[in-house]
C-alpha positions in Angstrom: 86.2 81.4 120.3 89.7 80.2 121.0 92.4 82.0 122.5 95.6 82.2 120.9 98.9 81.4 122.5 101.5 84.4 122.1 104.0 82.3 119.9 101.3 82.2 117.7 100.1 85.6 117.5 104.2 86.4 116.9 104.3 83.6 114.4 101.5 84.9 112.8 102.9 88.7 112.8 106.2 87.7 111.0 104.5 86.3 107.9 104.0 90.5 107.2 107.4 90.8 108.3 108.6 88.4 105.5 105.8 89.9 103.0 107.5 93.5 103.9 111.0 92.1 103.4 110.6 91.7 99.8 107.6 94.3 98.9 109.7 97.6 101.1 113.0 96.2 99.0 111.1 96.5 96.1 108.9 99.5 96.6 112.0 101.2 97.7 115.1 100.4 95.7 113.5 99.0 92.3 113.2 102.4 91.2 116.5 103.7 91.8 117.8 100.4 90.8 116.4 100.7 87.6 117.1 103.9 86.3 120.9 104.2 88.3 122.1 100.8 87.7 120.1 98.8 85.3 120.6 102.0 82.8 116.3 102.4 82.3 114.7 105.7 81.5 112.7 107.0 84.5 109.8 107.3 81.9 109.9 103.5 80.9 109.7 102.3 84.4 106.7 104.7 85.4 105.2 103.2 82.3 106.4 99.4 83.2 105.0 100.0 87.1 101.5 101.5 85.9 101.0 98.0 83.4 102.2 96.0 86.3 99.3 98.0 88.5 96.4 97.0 86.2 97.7 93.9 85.9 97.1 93.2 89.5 93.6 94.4 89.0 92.6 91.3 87.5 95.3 89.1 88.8 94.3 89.8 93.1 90.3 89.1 92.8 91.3 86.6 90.4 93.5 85.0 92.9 90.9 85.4 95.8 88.9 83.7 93.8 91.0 80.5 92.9 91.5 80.1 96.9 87.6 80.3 97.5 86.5 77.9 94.5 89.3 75.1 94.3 91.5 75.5 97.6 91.2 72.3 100.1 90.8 72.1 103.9 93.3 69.6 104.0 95.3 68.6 106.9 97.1 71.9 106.9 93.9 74.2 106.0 93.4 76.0 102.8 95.5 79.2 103.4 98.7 78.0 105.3 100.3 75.6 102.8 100.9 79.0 100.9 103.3 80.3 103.2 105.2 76.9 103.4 105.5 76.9 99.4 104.6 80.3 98.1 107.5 82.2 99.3 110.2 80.1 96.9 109.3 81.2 93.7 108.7 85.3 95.4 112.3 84.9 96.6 113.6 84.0 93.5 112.4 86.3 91.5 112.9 88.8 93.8 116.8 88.4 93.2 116.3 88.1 89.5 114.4 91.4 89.7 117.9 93.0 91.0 120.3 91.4 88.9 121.5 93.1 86.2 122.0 91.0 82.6 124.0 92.0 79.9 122.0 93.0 77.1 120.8 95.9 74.6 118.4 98.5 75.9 115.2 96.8 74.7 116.1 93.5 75.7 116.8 95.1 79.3 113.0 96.3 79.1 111.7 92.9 78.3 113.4 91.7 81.1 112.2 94.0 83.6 108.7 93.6 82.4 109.0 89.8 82.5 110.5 89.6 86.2 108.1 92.5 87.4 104.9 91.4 86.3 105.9 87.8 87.1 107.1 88.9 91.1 103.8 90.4 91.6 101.6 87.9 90.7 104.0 85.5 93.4 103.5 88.3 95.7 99.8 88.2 95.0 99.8 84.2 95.1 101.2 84.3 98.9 99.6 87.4 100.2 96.1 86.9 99.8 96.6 83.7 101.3 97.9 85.4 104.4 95.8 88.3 104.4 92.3 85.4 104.9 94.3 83.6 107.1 93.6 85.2 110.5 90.1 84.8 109.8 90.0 81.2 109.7 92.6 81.3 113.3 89.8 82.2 115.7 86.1 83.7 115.7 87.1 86.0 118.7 86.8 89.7 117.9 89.5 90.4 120.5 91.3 87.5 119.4 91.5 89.0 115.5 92.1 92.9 116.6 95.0 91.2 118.4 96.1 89.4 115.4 95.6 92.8 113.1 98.5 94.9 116.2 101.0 91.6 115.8 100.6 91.9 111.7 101.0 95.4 112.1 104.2 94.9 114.4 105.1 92.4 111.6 105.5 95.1 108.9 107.6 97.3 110.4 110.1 94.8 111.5 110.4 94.2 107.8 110.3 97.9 106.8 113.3 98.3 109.8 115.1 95.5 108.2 114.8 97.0 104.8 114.6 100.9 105.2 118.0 101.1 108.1 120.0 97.9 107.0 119.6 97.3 103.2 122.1 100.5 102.0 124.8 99.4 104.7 124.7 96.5 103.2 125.1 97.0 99.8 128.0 99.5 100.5 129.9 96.6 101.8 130.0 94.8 98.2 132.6 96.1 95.2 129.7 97.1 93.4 125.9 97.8 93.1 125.5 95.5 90.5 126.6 92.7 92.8 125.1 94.1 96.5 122.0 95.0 95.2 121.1 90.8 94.3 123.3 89.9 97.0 121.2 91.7 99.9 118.2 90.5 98.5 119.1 87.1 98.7 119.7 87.1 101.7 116.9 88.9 102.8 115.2 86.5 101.2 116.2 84.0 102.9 115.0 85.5 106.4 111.8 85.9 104.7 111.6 82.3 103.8 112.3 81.6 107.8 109.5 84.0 108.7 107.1 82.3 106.1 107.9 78.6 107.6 107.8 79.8 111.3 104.1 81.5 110.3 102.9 78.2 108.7 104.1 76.1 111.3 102.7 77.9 113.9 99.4 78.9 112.9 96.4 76.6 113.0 93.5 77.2 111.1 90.4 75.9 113.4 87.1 77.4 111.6 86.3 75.1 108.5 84.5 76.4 105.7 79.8 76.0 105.5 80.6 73.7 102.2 76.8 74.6 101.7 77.5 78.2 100.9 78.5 78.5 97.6 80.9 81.6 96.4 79.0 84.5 94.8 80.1 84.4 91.0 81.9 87.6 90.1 79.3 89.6 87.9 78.5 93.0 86.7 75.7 93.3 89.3 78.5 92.5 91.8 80.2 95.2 90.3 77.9 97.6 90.5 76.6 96.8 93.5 80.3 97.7 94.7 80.2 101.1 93.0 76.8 102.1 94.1 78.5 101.3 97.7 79.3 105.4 98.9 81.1 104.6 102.4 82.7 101.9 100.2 84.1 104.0 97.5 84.8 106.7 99.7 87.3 103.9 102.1 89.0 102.8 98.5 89.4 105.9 97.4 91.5 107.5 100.8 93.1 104.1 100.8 94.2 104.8 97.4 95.7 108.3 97.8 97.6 107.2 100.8 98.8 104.3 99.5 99.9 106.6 96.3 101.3 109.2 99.2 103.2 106.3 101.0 104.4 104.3 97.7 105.6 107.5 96.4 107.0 109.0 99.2 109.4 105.4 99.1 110.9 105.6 95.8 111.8 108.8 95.5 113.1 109.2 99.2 116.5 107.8 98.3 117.0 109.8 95.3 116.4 112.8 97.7 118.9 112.1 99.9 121.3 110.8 97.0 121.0 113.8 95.0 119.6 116.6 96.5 121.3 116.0 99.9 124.3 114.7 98.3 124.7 111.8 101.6 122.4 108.1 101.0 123.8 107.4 103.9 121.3 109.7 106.2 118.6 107.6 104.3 118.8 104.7 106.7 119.3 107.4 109.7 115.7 109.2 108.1 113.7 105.5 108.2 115.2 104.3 111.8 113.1 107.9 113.1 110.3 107.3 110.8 109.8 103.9 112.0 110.8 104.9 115.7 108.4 107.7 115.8 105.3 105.0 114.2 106.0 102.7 117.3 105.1 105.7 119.5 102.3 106.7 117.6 100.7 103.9 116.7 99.8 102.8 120.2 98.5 105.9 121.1 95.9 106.2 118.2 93.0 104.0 119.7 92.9 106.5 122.6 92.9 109.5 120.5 90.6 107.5 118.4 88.2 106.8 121.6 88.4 111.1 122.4 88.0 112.3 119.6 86.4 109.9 117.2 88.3 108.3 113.8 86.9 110.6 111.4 88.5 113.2 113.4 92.2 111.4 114.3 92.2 110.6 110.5 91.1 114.1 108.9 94.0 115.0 111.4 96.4 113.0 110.0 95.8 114.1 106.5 96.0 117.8 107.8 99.3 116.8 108.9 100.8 115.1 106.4 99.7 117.8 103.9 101.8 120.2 105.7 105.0 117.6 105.8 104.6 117.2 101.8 103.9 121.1 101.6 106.9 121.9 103.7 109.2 119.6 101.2 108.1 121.1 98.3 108.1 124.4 99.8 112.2 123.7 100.7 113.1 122.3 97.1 111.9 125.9 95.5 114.5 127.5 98.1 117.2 125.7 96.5 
């Protein structure tokens, strides 16, 4: 039941801020990027990004799985030498996922379906590792709900970093063919810092019972799962607002590109998204505590039906 020292609660926090740096810039500029700049068909990459999604249906249990069977509690734990070493290859192929080859439309498909599928298996590789890692820091329930608000702080340092700074940025270079790799990289490279400082850091002090054995993956355990109703009905929300968020991200910038003719009120629209969620989000466990979470979160679906509603609603104005 140890208690954790606040330099490691904010070490631990900005591994998500490094894991944001390169998933926002993805999540929110690949799109764009691809169809604006690397010369793609919209249709192509909505068909590249739903192969790279089932992908990841086998390729995150399947990494959970690897860690559980054949990682070692070495001198640095199982999970934390993932962070130290992880990151490298996600950086690099981060920047490779922005940069912009010469070659013949097919050839430019291969190559986005090469570097995507391949950056989110490294994405996979070093966030399942970080995602078990704060269960293995301390057996505290406290200690851990603590750990969840300094994650959460995590990712929207990140998402700042990307959604205010990142189209500054590439302004500043002759062209988007060369800002686009050129910001990445060096985000990158403060995500790299976040990853070491997170590793360093951390300790892992609960060890593994070596006498319980993993539970096989099986289609009892399957079913099992799907027979699960609070389950499914948890996956399923998680999934439409994941799909609502995800969305929302790569089309916001063609919004304000096209339709309101001025990118540059993009980074001005995330600085008051984000500002308004460090208001909010503190203020949720009380509303939670009045009026219970089914409640606060039927609420917040009411509310962002309206918002989408109300954006829709102004496009067939116009």
């Amino acid at each position: 039941m140890a208690k954790l020292k606040l330099k490691e609660k904010m070490s631990y926090g900005l591994g998500d801020a490094a894991n944001n740096l390169t998933f926002s810039m993805v999540s929110t500029y690949l799109l764009i990027f691809y169809t604006d700049v690397f010369g793609i068909t919209a249709a192509a990459v909505g068909t590249l990004f739903l192969v790279a999604r089932i992908f990841d249906a086998f390729t995150d249990p399947m990494m959970g799985a690897l860690i559980d069977r054949y990682g070692k509690n070495g001198e640095n734990g199982r999970f934390r030498p993932y962070l130290k070493w992880a990151g490298f290859p996600l950086v690099i192929l981060a920047v490779l996922l922005f940069t912009t080859p010469d070659l013949s439309d097919s050839g430019k498909l291969a190559y986005a379906y090469v570097t995507y599928i391949l950056f989110r298996m490294a994405y996979t590789a070093v966030n399942i590792p970080y995602g078990s890692l704060a269960s293995v820091m301390t057996r505290d329930p406290v200690e851990r709900s603590s750990l969840a608000s300094f994650r959460g702080l995590g990712q929207q340092v990140g998402m700042f970093v990307v959604g205010v700074l990142v189209v500054p940025m590439i302004a500043l270079f002759p062209s988007q063919q060369i800002g686009y790799p050129a910001v990445i990289a060096i985000i990158g490279v403060l995500a790299l810092i976040f990853y070491y400082l997170a590793y360093r850091n951390t300790k892992e002090r609960i060890q593994p019972n070596k006498s319980v054995k993993p539970e096989k993956m099986s289609w009892k355990m399957i079913s099992r799962t799907l027979k699960n109703g609070p389950f499914m009905a948890l996956s399923l929300m998680s999934f439409f607002i994941l799909s609502a968020m995800l969305l929302n991200q790569a089309v916001a910038l063609y919004f304000f590109t096209y339709n309101l003719e001025n990118e540059m009120l993009f980074p001005v629209y995330n600085m008051i998204n984000i500002a308004s969620l460090f208001v909010i989000i503190p203020l949720i466990p009380m509303f939670a505590k009045r009026f219970g979470k089914k409640n606060v979160t039927l609420c917040g679906f009411f509310i962002g039906f309206i918002a989408f509603g109300g954006l829709f609603y102004y496009q067939l104005l116009r």
